[in-house]
Structures are given as C-alpha cells and as structure tokens.
N, CA, C and O atoms as a DFTB+ gen file, in Angstrom:
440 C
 N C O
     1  1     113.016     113.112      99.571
     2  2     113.958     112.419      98.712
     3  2     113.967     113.104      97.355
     4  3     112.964     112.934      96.661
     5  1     115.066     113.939      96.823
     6  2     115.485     114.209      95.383
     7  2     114.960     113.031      94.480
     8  3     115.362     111.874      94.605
     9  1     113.963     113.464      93.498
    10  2     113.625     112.464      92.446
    11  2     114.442     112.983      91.197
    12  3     114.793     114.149      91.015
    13  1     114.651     112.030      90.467
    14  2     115.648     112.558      89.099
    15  2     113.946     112.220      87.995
    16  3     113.633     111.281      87.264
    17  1     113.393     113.207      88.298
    18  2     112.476     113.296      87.224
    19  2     112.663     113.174      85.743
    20  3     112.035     112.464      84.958
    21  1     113.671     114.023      85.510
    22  2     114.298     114.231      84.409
    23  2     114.506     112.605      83.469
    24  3     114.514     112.509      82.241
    25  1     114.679     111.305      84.602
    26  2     114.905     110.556      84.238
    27  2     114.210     109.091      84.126
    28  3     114.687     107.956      84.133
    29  1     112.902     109.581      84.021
    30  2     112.082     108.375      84.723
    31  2     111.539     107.544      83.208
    32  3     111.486     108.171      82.150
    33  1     111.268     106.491      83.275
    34  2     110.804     105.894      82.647
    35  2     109.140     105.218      82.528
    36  3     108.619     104.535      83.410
    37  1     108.534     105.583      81.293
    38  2     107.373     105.409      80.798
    39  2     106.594     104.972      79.853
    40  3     105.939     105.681      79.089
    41  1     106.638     103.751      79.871
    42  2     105.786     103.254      79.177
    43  2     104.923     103.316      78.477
    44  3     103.893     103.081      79.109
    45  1     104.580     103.665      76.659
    46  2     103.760     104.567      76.284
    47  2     102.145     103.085      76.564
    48  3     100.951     103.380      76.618
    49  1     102.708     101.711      76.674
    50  2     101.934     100.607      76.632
    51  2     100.693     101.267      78.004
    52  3      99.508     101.584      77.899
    53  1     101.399     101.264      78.911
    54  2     100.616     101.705      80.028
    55  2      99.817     102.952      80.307
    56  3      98.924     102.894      81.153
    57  1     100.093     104.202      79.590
    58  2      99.978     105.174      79.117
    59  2      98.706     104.953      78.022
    60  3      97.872     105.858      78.018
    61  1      98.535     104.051      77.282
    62  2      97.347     103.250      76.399
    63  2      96.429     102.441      77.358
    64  3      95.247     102.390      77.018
    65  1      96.676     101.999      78.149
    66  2      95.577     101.662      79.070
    67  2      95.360     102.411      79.983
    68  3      94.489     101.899      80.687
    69  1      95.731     103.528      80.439
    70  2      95.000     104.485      81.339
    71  2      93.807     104.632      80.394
    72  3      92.632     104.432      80.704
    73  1      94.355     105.078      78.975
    74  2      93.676     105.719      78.168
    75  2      92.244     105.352      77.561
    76  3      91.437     106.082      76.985
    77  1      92.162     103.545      77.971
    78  2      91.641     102.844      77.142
    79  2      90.044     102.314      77.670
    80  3      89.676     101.233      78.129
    81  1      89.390     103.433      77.414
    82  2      87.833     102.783      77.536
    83  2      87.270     101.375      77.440
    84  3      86.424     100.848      78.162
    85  1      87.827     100.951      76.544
    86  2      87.407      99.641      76.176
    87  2      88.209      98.730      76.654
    88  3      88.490      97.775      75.930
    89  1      88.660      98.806      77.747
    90  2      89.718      97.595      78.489
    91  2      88.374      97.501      79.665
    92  3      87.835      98.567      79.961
    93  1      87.879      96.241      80.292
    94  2      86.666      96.136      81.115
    95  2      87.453      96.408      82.360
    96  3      86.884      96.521      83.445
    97  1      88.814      96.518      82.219
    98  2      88.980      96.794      83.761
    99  2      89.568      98.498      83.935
   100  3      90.082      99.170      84.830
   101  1      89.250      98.647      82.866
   102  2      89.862      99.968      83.347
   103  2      88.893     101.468      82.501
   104  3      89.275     102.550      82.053
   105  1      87.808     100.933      82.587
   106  2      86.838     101.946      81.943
   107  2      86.969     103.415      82.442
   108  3      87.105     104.440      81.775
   109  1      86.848     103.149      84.584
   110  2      86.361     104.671      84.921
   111  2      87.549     105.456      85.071
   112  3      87.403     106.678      85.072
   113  1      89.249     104.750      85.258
   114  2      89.909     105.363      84.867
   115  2      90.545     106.009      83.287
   116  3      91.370     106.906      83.108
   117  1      90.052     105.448      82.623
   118  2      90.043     106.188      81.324
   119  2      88.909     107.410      80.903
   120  3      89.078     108.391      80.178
   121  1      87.808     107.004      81.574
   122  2      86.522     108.361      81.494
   123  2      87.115     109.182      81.940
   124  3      87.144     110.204      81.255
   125  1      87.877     109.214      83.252
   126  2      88.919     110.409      84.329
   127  2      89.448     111.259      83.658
   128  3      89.192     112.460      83.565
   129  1      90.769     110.184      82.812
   130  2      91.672     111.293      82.370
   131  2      91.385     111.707      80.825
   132  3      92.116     112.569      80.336
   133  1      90.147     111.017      79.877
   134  2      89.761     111.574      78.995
   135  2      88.978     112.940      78.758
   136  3      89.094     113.782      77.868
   137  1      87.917     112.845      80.159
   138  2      87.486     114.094      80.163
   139  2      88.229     115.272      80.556
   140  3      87.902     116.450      80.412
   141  1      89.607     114.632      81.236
   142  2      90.034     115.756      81.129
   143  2      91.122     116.809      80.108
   144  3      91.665     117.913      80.145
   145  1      90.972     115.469      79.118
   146  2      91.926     116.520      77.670
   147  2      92.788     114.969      77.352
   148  3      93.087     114.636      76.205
   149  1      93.034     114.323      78.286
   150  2      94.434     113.378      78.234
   151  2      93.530     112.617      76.451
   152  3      92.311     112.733      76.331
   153  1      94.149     112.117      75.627
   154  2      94.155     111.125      74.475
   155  2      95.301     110.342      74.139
   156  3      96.497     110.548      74.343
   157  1      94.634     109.305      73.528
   158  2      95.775     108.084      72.766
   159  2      96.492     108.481      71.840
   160  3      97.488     107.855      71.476
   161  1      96.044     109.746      71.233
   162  2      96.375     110.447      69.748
   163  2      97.709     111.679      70.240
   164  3      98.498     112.237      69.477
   165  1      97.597     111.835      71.808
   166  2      99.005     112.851      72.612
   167  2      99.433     111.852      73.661
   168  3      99.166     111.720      74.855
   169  1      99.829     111.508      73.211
   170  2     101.099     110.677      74.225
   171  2     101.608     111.027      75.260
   172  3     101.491     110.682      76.436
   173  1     102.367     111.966      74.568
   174  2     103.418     112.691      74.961
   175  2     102.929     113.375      76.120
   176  3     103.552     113.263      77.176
   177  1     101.336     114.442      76.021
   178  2     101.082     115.216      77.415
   179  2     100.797     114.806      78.765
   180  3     100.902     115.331      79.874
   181  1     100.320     113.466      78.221
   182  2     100.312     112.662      79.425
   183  2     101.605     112.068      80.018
   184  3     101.377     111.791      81.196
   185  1     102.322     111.894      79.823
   186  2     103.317     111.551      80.030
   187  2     104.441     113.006      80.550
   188  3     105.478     112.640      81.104
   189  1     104.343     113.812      80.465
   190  2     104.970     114.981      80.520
   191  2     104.367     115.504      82.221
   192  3     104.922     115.659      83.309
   193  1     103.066     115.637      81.749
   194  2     102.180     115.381      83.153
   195  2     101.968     114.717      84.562
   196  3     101.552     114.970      85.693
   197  1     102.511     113.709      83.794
   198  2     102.553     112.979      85.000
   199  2     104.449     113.003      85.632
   200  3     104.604     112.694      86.814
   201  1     105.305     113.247      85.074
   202  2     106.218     113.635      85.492
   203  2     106.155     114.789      86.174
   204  3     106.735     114.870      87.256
   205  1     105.428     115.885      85.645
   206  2     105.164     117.110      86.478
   207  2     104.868     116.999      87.799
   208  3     105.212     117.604      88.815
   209  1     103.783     115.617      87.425
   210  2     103.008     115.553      89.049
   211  2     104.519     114.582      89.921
   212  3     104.727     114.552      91.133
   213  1     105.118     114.090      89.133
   214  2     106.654     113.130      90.421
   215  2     107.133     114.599      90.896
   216  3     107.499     114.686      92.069
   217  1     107.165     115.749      90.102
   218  2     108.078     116.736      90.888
   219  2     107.270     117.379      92.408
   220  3     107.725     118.203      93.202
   221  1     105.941     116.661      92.438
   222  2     105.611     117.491      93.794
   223  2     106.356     116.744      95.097
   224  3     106.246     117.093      96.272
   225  1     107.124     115.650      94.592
   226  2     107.412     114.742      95.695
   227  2     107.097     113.989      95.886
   228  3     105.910     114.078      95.570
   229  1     107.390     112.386      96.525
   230  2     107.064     111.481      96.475
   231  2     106.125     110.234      98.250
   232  3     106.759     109.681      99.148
   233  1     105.682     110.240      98.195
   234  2     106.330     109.082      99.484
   235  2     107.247     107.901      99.434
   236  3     106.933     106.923      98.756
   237  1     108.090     107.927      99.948
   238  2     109.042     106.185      99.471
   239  2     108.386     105.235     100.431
   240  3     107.729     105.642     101.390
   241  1     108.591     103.825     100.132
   242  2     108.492     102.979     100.724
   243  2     108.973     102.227     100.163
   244  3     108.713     101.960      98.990
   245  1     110.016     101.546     101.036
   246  2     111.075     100.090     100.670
   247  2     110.268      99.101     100.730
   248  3     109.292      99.076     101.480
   249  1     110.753      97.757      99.576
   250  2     109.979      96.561      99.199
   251  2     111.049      96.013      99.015
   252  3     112.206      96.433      99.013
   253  1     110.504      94.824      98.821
   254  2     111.546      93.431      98.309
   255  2     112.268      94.030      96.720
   256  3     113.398      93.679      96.380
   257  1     111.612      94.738      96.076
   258  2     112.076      94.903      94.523
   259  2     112.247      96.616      94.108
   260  3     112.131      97.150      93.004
   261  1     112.545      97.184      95.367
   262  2     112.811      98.185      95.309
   263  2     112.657      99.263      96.122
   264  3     112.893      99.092      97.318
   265  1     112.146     100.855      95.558
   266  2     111.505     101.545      96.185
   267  2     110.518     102.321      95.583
   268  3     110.556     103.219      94.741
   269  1     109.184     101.502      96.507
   270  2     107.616     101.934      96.120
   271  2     107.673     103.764      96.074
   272  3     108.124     104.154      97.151
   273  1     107.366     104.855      95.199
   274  2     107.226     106.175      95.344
   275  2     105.752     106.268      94.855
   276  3     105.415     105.839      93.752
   277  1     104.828     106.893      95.794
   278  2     103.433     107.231      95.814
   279  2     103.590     108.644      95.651
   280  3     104.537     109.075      96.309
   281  1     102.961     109.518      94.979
   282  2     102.725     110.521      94.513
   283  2     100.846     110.887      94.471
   284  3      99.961     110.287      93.861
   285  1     100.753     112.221      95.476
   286  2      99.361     112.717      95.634
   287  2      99.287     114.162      95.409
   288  3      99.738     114.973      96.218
   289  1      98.699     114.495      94.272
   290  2      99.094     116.024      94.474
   291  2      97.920     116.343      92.771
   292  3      97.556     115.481      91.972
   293  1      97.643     117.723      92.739
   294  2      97.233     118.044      91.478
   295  2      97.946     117.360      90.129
   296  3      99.151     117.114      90.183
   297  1      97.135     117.036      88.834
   298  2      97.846     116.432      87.906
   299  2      97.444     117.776      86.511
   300  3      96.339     117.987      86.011
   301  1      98.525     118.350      86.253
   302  2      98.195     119.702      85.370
   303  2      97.335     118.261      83.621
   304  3      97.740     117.183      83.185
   305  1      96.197     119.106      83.278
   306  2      95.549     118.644      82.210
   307  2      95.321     119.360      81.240
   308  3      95.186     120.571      81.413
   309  1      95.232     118.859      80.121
   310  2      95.211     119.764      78.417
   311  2      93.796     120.717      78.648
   312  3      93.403     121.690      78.006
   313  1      93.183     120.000      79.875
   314  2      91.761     121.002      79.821
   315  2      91.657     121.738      80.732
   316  3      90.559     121.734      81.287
   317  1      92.863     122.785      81.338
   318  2      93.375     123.282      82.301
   319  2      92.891     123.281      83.810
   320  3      93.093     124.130      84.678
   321  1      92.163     122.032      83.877
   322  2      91.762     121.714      85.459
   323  2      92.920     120.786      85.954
   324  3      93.105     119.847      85.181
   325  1      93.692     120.804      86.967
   326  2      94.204     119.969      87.668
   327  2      94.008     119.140      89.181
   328  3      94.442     119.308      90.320
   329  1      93.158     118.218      88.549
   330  2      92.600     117.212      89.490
   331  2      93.665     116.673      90.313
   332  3      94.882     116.819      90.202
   333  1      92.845     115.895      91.326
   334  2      94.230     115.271      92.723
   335  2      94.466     113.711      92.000
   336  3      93.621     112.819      91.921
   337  1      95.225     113.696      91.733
   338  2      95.667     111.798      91.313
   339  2      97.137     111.560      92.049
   340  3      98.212     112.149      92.159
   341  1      96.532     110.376      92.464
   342  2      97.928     109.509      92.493
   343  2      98.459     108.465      91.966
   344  3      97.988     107.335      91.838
   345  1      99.940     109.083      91.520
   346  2     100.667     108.361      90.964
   347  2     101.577     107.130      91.240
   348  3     101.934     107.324      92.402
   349  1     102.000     106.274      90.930
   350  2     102.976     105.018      91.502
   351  2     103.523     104.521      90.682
   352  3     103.179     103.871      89.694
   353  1     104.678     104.911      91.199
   354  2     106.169     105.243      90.553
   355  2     107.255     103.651      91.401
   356  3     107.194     103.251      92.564
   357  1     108.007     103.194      90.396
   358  2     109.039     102.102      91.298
   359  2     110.476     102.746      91.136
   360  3     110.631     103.552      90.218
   361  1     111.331     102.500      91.809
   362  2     112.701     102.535      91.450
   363  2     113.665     101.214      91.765
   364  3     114.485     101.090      92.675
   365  1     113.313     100.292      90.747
   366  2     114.372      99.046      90.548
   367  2     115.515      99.058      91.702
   368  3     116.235     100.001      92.029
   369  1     115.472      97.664      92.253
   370  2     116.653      97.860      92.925
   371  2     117.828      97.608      91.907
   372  3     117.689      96.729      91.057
   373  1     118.784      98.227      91.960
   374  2     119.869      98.042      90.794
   375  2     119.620      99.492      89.980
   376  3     120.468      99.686      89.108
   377  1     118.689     100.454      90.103
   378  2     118.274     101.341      89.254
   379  2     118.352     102.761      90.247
   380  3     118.262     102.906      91.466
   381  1     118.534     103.588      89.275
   382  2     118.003     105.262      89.852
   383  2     116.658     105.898      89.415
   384  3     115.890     106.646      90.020
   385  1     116.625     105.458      88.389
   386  2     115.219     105.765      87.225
   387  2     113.864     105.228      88.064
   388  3     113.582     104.068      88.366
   389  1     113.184     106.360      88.312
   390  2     111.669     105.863      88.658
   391  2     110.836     105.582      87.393
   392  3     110.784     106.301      86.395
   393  1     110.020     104.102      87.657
   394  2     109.212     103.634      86.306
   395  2     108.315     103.982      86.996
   396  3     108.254     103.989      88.226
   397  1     107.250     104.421      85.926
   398  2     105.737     104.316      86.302
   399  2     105.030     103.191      86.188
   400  3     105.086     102.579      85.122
   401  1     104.395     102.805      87.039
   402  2     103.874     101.808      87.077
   403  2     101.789     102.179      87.150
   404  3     100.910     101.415      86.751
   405  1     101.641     103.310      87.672
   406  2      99.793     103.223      87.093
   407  2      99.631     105.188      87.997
   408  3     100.312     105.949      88.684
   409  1      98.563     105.137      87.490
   410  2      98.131     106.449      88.273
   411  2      96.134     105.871      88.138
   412  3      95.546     104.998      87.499
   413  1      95.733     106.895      89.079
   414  2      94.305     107.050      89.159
   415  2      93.633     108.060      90.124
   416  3      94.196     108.447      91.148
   417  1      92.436     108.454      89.751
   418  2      91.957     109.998      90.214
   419  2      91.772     109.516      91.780
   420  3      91.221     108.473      92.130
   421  1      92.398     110.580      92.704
   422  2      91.514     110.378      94.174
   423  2      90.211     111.027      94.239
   424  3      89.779     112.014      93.643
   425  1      89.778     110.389      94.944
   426  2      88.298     110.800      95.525
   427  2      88.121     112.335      96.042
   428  3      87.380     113.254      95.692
   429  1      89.341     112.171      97.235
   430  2      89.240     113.241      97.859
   431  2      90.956     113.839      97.782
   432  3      91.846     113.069      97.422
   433  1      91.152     114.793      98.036
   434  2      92.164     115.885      98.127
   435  2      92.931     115.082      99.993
   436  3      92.262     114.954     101.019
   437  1      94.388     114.718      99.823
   438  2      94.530     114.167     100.588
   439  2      95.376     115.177     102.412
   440  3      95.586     114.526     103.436
C-alpha cells in the first residue's frame, strides 16, 4: 500500500513521552531511544525518523476506526546506529493522513 508519508501527522505531545524517563510507564522506552541520540531538546529528528522508518512500508489492518499500519524495519538515529522498532501508525476513517500513534524497540529483528 502507497503511504503518503509526506503527509502524516505527529504529535510533538507523544513524541515527549517516548522521550520521557520520568513517566513510570514509559521509562525503558525512553532509555531506547535516548541512548540512541533521540532528545526532547530535537523534536524534529525524531519525528523525521520515524517517518523515514513509514517509508519502509507498512502492514495494514482494517478496524472499526480505521486503518491499523504496523511498521518493522531499522529506525535511522542521531547516533548513527539504526535499531529494529516498530512503529504504529492509524489512518482515520474519513482521513488519508497516517497519525502516529506510539513506536518501541523490538527485541528481535523480525
């Protein structure tokens, strides 16, 4: 499925809690993408990044509120390692624009 990357929408709110050590639920995903360069202070690369990673392609899956897009693939980082994360992406029914909705590191390479 053609993703309109170009056009997705992102939340810098959510983008602050990947980021955010001090949220109790979301500690070891913030250790993840801190060690790897990502900060609260660049916004922007994370976010740029993780669009990079929608262009490897998606999986769809239809829901009641749309269409679920799972994304597994390397995520390029400010500390030039690109780890495997997946991403999860929605596309509104009524919408073309994929929102992000969370990412987190896989374990293993899928």
């Amino acid at each position: 499925m053609p993703l309109p990357v170009d056009q997705t929408l992102i939340d810098d709110g959510k983008l602050r809690y990947l980021l955010d050590a001090e949220h109790p639920q979301n500690a070891g995903k913030a250790a993840f993408f801190n060690q790897h360069g990502f900060s609260t202070d660049r916004l922007d690369e994370l976010a740029a990044a993780l669009r990079s990673h929608l262009e490897n392609g998606a999986d769809a899956i239809a829901g009641p509120h749309g269409i679920r897009l799972v994304c597994d693939a390397p995520l390029p980082s400010p500390d030039g390692r690109a780890p495997w994360v997946r991403s999860v992406w929605q596309i509104d029914v009524g919408s073309a624009r994929p929102r992000f909705i969370t990412a987190y590191p896989l374990r293993r390479r899928p």
